[in-house]
Residue, then its C-alpha position, 0 to 999 in steps of 0.5 A: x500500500x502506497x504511503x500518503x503523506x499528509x500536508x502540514x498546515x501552514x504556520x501564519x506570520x511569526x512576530x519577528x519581535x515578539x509581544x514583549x519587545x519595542x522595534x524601532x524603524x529608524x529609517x527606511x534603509x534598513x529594510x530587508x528588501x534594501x539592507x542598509x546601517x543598522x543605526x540612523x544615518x548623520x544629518x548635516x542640518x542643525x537638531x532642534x531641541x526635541x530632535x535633540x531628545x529624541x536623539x538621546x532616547x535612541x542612543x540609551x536604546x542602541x543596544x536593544x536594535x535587533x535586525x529584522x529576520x528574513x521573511x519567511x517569502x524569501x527562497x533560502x532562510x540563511x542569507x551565507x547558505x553554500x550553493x547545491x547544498x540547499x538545507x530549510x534550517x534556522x540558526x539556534x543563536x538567532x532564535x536564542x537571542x530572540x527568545x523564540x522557540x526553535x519549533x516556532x522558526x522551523x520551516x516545513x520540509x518541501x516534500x511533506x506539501x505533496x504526496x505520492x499521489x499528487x505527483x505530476x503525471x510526467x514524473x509517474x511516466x518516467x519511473x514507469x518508463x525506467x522499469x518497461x522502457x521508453x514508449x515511443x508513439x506509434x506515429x512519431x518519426x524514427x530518429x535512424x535514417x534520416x528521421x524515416x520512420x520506414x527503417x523502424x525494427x517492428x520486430x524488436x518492438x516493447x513488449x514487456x517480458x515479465x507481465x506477471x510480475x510487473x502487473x503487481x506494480x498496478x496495485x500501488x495507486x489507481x493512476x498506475x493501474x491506469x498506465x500500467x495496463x496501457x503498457x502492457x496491453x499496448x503490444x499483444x501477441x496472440x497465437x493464430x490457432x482458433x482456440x487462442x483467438x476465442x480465448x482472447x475474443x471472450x477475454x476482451x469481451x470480459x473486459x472492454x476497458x483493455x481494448x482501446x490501451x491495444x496499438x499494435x497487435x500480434x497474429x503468429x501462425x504455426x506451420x505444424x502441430x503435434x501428432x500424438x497430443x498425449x505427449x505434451x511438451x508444453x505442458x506448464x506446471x508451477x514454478x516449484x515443480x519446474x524442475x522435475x519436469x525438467x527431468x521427466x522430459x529427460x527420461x522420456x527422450x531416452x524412451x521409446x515415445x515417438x513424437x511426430x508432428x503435422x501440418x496445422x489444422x486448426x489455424x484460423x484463415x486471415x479472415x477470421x483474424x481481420x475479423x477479430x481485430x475489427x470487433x475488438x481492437x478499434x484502436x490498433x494501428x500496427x498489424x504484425x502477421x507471421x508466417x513461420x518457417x519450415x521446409x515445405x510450409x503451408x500459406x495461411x489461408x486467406x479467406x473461409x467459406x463463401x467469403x472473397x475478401x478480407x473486412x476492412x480494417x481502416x484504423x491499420x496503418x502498418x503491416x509487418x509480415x514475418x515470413x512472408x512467403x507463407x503469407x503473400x506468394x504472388x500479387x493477388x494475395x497482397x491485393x486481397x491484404x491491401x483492399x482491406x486497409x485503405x489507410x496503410x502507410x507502411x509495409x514491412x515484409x522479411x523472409x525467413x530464408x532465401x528463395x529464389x521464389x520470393x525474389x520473383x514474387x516481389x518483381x511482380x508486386x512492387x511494380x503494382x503498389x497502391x498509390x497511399x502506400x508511403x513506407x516500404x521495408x523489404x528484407x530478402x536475405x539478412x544472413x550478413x555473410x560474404x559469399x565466395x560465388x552467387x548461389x544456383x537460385x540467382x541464376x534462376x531467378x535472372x531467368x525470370x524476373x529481374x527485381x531491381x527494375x520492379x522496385x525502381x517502378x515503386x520510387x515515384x510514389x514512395x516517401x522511404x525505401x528500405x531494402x536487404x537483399x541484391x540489387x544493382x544499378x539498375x534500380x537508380x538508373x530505371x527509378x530516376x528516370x521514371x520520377x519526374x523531379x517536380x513531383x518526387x516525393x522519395x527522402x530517404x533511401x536504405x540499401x543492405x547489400x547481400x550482392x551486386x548484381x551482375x551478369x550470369x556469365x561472370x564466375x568469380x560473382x562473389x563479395x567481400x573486401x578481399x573481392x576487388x570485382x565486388x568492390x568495382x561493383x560496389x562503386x558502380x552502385x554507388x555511382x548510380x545512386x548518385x547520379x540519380x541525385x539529379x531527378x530524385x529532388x527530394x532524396x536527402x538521405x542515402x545509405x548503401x552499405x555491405x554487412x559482413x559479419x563474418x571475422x577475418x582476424x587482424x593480427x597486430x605486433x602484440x598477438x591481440x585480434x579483432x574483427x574487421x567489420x569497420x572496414x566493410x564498404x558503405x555510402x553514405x549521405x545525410x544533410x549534405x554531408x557524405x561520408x565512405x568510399x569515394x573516388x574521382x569518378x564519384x566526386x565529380x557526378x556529385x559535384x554536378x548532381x548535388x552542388x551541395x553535398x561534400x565529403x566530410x574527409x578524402x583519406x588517400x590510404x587505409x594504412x598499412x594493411x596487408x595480407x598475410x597466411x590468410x589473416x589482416x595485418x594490421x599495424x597498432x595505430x588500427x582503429x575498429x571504428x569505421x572510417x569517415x571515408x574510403x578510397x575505393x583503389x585502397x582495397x586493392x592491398x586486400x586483394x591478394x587474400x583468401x577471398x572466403x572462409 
């Protein structure tokens, strides 16, 4: 139970005389507000006879004058008090000279005039922020990238862990209660089975008040189910028996009990999922479905019996799709998803694995993007590895399709583009020409370079620093964003950059290794300000494309890096920040490496 504290009623004006004693204002002066002598001030006029006595009587009483104390309006109570060391205390001589009680002259503590309860509501938010983390709006704008808010991470979302414990926080005051309940019921996730769909349906029926704390809801979807339901693995028991069943799961692997598993049957159709956010959620504007991921999995249905579209959802402004390829395959199945939210803003869409499907799939929906669509995140392969060759699906998916011509046809009505997968040239080169440089509406550009495009008869297609052809490709890349800053008007973030996670050890005089991941290539421009690789080539289309623009640094050489027995040297003064700027001809010392490990 919170404490409450109570106020304590505020004392009048104390008699800073006292009822026994004669104060005598000489003059004005010496008022608190004007300090001044503390004796009447010499007149250079003649006194008159009674001036003369008046006089007289003063002197006989110049031992009785008291300065007045400071009022009790005043900020600090002692006039010689240290500054950060702020203490509502009465000296005991002042009050001992007075004849007045130290009770009386004591001044009230600052935190007994409120309590807990009457706290203002900013200071109740942050201690609740401290303990769940900073809660950002839905509709605010994402700090990374430019202030894109299309670069936003859903999958990382706040969603509190530790909901059982946490919640008891709500029976402290009825103002946390309050907030509490908004933050955990602001970011549910809720199995896509028809058990747990009526489940949460009832509970929010139970309980309505919950219903409008909820902005984002969460919909997974398994890809298979348990044969042999005796056998239960998810079976929850108390925390105190924990432990043995720890145990009895250990002895039943060693058994004979098969558990075998099969494909879902009693998954709800998108359907029956857009219909129970309609009816309960009205408030929800973040709808994440995932897929899941399996060899072989089966799609979500989209529709139940005799139903051919989806309920509309119009308070929905972004979609995330989590394993997407068990969601959307083709483009009539994101036109059924679309149709049902007309005011979608954003569309983030990752895969789990890479197919050579889901890059055909796409080339054949982004040319066909609604025109409210703003936001547009696409994660193909997020793996961040170098690779030695091109794999076999990308000679299949250039026989048929090619995605970089498809996305550039999205750019003219796009506001932010974020992309994860292999892209080349082509996709500045076909974008700007289809943008007209009044009308552009595209700010900010997001490039994660898997692989750069090239021609199918190349053999040597891999990428990595050691990779000088991937470098050269790299700035061909680079080259074209830039060129394409001519039409592009509006575009004043543009990042490109190759993730390798992989570590390739450098070795310095001192035996002491680490990973080389800051010398990975990248571009980069933001307000004017570029900074990563550069060359003569690309300094001069930027000069003409974005007058502008500059960059912040033009280092000539990495330094004195080489390689040797398959490992980086590295000298002592190797920095694992990564550069302000890369000359492109400087990886040309790297190239003598083993180009993969």
């Amino acid at each position: 139970m919170a404490t409450t504290f109570t106020d304590s009623p505020q004392d009048g004006r104390i008699d800073e005389a006292g009822p026994n004693h004669t104060l005598h204002l000489l003059t004005t002066a010496s008022t608190p507000a004007t300090p001044g002598p503390s004796t009447p001030t010499a007149s250079s006029l003649p006194l008159s006879p009674l001036e003369k006595l008046e006089k007289i009587t003063i002197k006989d009483h110049e031992n009785d004058i008291v300065p007045p104390l400071r009022p009790m309006s005043t900020p600090f109570p002692e006039a010689d008090m240290v500054e950060g060391d702020i203490q509502c205390s009465q000296r005991s001589n002042d009050a001992d000279g007075l004849g007045l009680d130290n009770t009386a002259l004591s001044i009230p503590a600052a935190s007994s005039n409120a309590t807990f309860r009457q706290l203002p509501g900013e200071i109740h938010e942050c201690i609740l922020d401290h303990i769940f983390g900073v809660r950002a709006s839905t509709s605010s704008k994402n700090s990374t990238a430019g202030g894109s808010k299309a670069l936003r991470r859903w999958g990382t979302a706040l969603r509190h862990s530790r909901r059982r414990e946490v919640a008891q926080l709500s029976l402290v005051t009825s103002k946390w209660r309050e907030l509490i309940q908004e933050r955990l019921y602001r970011h549910l996730k809720i199995k896509g089975t028809k058990e747990s769909v009526d489940q949460a349906s009832y509970w929010f029926h139970e309980h309505p008040n919950l219903c409008s704390y909820v902005k984002h809801i969460e919909i997974w979807f398994p890809v298979f189910q348990q044969k042999n339901p005796a056998f239960d693995r998810t079976h929850r028991t108390p925390s105190p028996d924990r432990s043995a069943l720890i145990r009895s799961l250990a002895l039943a692997d060693n058994t004979n009990t098969n558990v075998t598993y099969q494909s879902p049957s009693n998954n709800c159709s998108l359907y029956e999922v857009f219909l129970f956010v309609r009816l309960t959620f009205a408030t929800a504007c973040i709808l994440t479905l995932e897929g899941g991921d399996r060899k072989k999995p089966p799609m979500v249905r989209h529709f139940s019996k005799n139903t051919t579209s989806l309920p509309v959802l119009p308070q929905v402004r972004t979609l995330v799709c989590k394993g997407q390829w068990n969601l959307i395959r083709e483009n009539g199945d994101f036109q059924n998803i679309a149709a049902a939210l007309p005011s979608l803003q954003e569309w983030h869409g990752s895969y789990a694995r890479p197919k050579s499907k889901a890059y055909i799939s796409m080339s054949t929906i982004v040319p066909n993007l609604p025109q409210f669509l703003t936001h547009l995140n696409i994660c193909i392969e997020a793996d961040y590895r170098r690779e030695a060759v091109s794999p076999l699906f990308v000679k299949k998916v250039k026989a048929k399709a090619h995605l970089c011509a498809g996305l550039a046809k999205a750019l003219p009505t796009l506001e932010h583009l974020a992309f994860t997968g292999r892209i080349c040239g082509c996709f500045f080169d076909q974008g700007a020409r289809l943008s007209d440089p009044r009308e552009s509406r595209l700010k900010s550009i997001d490039l994660i370079v898997k692989n750069v495009c090239r021609p199918t008869f190349i053999w040597n297609d891999g990428s990595g620093i050691t990779d000088m052809s991937f470098i050269l490709a790299f700035e061909s890349l680079v080259l074209a964003g830039v060129k394409s800053l001519e039409r592009l008007k509006a575009l004043d973030y543009l990042r490109i950059r190759f993730l390798d996670l992989v570590q390739i050890p450098l070795v310095q005089t001192n035996e002491f290794r680490f990973p080389s991941p800051s010398l990975n290539p990248y571009f980069q421009l933001k307000n004017n300000q570029c900074t990563g690789i550069w060359s003569d080539t690309i300094l001069n289309e930027l000069a003409h494309t974005r007058p502008r623009a500059s960059f912040l640094d033009r280092a000539e050489y990495l330094g004195d890096i080489g390689f040797k027995d398959g490992q980086l040297l590295a000298p002592s003064t190797f920095s694992k920040t990564k550069p302000l700027s890369i000359k492109v001809s400087s990886y040309s010392s790297l190239n003598s490496g083993i180009t993969i490990s």
